[in-house]
C-alpha positions as CSV (number, residue, x, y, z in Angstrom):
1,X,-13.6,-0.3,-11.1
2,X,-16.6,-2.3,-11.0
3,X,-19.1,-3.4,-8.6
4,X,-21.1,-6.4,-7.9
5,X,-23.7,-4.1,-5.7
6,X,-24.7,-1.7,-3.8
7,X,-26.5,-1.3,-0.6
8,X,-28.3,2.3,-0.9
9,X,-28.7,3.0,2.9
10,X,-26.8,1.1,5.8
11,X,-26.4,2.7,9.4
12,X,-24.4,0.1,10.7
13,X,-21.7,-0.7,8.3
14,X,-20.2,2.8,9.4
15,X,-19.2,3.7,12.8
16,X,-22.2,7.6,13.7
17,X,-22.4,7.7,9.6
18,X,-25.2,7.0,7.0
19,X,-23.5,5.4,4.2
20,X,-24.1,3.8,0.9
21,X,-22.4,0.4,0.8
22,X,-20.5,-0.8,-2.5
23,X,-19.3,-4.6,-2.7
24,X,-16.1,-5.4,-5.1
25,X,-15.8,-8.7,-7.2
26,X,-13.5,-11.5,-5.6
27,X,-11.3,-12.2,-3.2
28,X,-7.9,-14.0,-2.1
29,X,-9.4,-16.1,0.8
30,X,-11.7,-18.7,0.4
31,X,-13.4,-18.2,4.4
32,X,-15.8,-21.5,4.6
33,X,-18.5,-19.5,6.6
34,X,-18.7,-16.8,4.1
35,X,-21.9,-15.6,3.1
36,X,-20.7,-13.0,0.4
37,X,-19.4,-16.0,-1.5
38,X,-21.2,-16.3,-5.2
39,X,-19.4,-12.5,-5.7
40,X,-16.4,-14.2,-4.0
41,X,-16.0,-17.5,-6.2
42,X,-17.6,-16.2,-10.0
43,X,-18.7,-12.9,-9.5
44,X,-21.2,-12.3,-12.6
45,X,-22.8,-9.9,-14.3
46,X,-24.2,-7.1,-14.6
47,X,-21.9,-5.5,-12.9
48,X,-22.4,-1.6,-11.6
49,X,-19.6,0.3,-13.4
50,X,-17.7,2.8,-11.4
51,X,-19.2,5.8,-13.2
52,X,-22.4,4.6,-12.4
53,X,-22.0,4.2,-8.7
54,X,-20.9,7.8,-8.5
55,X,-24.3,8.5,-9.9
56,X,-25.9,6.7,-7.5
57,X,-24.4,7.8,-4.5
58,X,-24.4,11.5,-5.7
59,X,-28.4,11.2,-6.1
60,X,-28.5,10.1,-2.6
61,X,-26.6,13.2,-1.0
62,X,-29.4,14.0,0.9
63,X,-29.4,10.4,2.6
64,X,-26.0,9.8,3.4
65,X,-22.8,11.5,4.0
66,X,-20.3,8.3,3.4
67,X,-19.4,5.6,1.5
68,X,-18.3,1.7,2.7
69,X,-16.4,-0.1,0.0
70,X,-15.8,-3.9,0.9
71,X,-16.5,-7.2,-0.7
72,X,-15.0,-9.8,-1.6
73,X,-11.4,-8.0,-1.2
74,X,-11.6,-5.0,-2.4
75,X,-7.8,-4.4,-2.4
76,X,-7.7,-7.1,-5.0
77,X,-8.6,-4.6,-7.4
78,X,-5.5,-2.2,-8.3
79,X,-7.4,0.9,-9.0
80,X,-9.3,0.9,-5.7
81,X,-6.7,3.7,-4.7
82,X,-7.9,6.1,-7.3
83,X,-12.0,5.4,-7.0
84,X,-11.6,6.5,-3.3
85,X,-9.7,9.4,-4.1
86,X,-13.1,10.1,-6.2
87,X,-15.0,9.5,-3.4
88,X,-13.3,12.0,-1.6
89,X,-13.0,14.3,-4.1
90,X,-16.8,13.9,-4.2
91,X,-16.6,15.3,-0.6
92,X,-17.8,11.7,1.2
93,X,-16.5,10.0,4.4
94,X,-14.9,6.9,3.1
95,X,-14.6,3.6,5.1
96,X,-12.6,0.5,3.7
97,X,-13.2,-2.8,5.1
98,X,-10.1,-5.6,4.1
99,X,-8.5,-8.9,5.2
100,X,-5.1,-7.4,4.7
101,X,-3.3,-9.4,2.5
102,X,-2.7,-6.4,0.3
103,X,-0.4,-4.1,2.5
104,X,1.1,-2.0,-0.8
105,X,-2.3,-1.5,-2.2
106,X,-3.8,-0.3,1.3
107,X,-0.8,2.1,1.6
108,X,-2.3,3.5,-1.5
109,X,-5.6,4.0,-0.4
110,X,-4.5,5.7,3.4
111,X,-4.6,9.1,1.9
112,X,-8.3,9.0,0.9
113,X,-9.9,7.2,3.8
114,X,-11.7,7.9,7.6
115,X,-11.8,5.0,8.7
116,X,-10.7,1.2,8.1
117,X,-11.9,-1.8,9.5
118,X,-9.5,-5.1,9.0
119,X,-10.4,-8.2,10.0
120,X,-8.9,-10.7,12.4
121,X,-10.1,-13.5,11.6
122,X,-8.6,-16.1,13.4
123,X,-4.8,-16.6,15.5
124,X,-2.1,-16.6,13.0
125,X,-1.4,-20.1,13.2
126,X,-5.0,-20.9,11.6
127,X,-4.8,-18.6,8.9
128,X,-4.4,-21.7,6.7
129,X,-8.2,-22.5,7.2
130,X,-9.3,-20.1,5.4
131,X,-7.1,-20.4,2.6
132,X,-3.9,-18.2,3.1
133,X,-0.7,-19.3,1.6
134,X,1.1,-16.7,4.2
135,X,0.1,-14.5,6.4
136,X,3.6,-12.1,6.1
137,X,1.9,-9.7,4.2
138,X,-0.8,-9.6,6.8
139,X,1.1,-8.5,9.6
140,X,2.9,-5.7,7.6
141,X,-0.7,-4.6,7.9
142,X,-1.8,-4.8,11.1
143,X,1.5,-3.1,12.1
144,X,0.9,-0.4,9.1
145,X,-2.5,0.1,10.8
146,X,-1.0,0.7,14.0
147,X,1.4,3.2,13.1
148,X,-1.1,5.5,11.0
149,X,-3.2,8.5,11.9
150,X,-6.4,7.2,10.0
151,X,-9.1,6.1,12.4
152,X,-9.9,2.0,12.0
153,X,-11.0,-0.8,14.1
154,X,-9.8,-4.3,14.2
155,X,-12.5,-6.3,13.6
156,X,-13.6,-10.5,14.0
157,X,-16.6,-12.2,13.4
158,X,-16.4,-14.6,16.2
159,X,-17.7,-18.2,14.4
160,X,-17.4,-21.1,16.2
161,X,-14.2,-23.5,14.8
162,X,-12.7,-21.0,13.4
163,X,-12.7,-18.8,16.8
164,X,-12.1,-20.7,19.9
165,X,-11.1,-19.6,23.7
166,X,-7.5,-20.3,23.2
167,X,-7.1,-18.6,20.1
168,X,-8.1,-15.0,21.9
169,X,-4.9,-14.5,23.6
170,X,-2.8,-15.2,20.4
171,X,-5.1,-12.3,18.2
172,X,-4.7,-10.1,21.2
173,X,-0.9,-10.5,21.0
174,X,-0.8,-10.3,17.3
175,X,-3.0,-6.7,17.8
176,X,-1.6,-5.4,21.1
177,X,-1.3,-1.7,21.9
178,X,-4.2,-1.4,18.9
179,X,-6.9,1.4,19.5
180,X,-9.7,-0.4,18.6
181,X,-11.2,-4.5,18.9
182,X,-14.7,-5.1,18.2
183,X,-16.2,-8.5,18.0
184,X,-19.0,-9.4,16.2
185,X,-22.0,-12.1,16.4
186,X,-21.7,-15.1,13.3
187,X,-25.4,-15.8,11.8
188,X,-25.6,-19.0,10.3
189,X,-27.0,-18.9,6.5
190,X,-26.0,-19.5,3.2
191,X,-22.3,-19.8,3.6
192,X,-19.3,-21.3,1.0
193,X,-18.9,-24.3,3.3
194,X,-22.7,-26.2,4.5
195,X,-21.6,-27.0,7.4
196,X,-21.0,-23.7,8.6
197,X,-24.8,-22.5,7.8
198,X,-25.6,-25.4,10.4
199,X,-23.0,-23.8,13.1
200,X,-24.6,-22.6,16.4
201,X,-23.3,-19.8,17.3
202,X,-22.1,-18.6,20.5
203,X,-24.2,-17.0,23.4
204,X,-23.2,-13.5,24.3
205,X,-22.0,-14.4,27.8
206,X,-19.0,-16.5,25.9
207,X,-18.5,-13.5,23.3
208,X,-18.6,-11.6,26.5
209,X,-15.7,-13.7,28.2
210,X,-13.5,-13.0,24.6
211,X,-13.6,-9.4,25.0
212,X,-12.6,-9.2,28.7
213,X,-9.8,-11.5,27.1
214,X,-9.0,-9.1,24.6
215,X,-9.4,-6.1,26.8
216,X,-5.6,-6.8,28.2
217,X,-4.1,-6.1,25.0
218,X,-6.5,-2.9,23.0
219,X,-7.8,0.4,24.4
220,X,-11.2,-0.3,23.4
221,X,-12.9,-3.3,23.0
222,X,-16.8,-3.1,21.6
223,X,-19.2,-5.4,21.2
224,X,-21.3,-6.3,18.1
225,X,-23.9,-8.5,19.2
């Protein structure tokens, strides 16, 4: 594999862990309010190579006991399966963050992860938005997620448009009987689509009105904010 960075320390990207963060090339969905874009639309070099992000993260042992692999999509990338079974091999905590559209390659990677997080971005219906062609192979994932031992959160970045009051009952359904919902805060900035850096988002007391939706349909419900 390769890699278009790496974020050295990060204490949030991984639920009571220290991790290094690694971000893959690409991606499937074309989210207008995406700020990991210029990796997303022509990721360019120089890229880290996979043997040298196991250097990396094996010099830092005494910092961190996990590793975060997102992107981009990092189940784009058909080896992904095989680096975190390095990773683990390596003796870290993994955690893989994905939109889901890759179900077979996921299934792949179950075996050498702790956690997941997978993103609902939206109801089902407005998929389209952000440049899905289906969403089938989607919910084979949030149903595999469901069904498996491995720990994981389902996750959405609650941006104005894309998110709206009437959409929250339609995730919740689409998630129900999950362990796990967390919402988290959209920050404007340099996003795919201009607009969207211009986007105010919402006050905590409406994110705060989303989760007690939500909280009828997931165990847990957290807040990010």
């Amino acid at each position: 594999m390769r890699f278009s960075g790496i974020e050295k320390t990060s204490l949030v990207d991984f639920p009571d862990r220290v991790a290094s963060v690694l971000f893959t090339p690409g991606c499937n969905l074309r989210c207008p309010y995406c700020y990991n874009w210029r990796i997303v639309l022509e990721p360019k070099g120089p890229f880290l190579s996979e043997e040298g992000a196991l250097q990396i993260l094996r010099s830092r042992r005494k910092y961190i006991d996990a590793v975060v692999v997102t992107g981009g999509e990092p189940t784009i990338h058909r080896d992904l399966p095989q680096f975190l079974r390095r990773l683990k091999d390596e003796g870290f905590a993994v955690k893989l963050d994905t939109n889901g559209f890759f179900p077979e390659i996921l299934l792949e990677c179950l075996p050498y992860v702790d956690y997941v997080a997978l993103d609902v971005k939206t109801s089902p219906a407005k998929y389209m938005l952000l440049g899905a062609k289906e969403i089938d192979s989607y919910l084979q994932t949030v149903e595999i997620l469901k069904g498996e031992p491995v720990d994981y959160e389902f996750r959405s970045t609650v941006v104005p448009g894309i998110i709206e009051e009437e959409d929250i009952p339609k995730m919740g359904e689409l998630v129900e009987g999950a362990k796990r919902f967390v919402f988290q805060q959209f920050i404007p900035g340099d996003t795919l689509d201009k607009k969207f850096s211009r986007v105010q988002p919402y006050p905590k007391s409406k994110i705060a009105e989303f989760a007690e939706l939500m909280r009828k349909y997931v165990d847990e419900v957290i807040m990010r904010v």
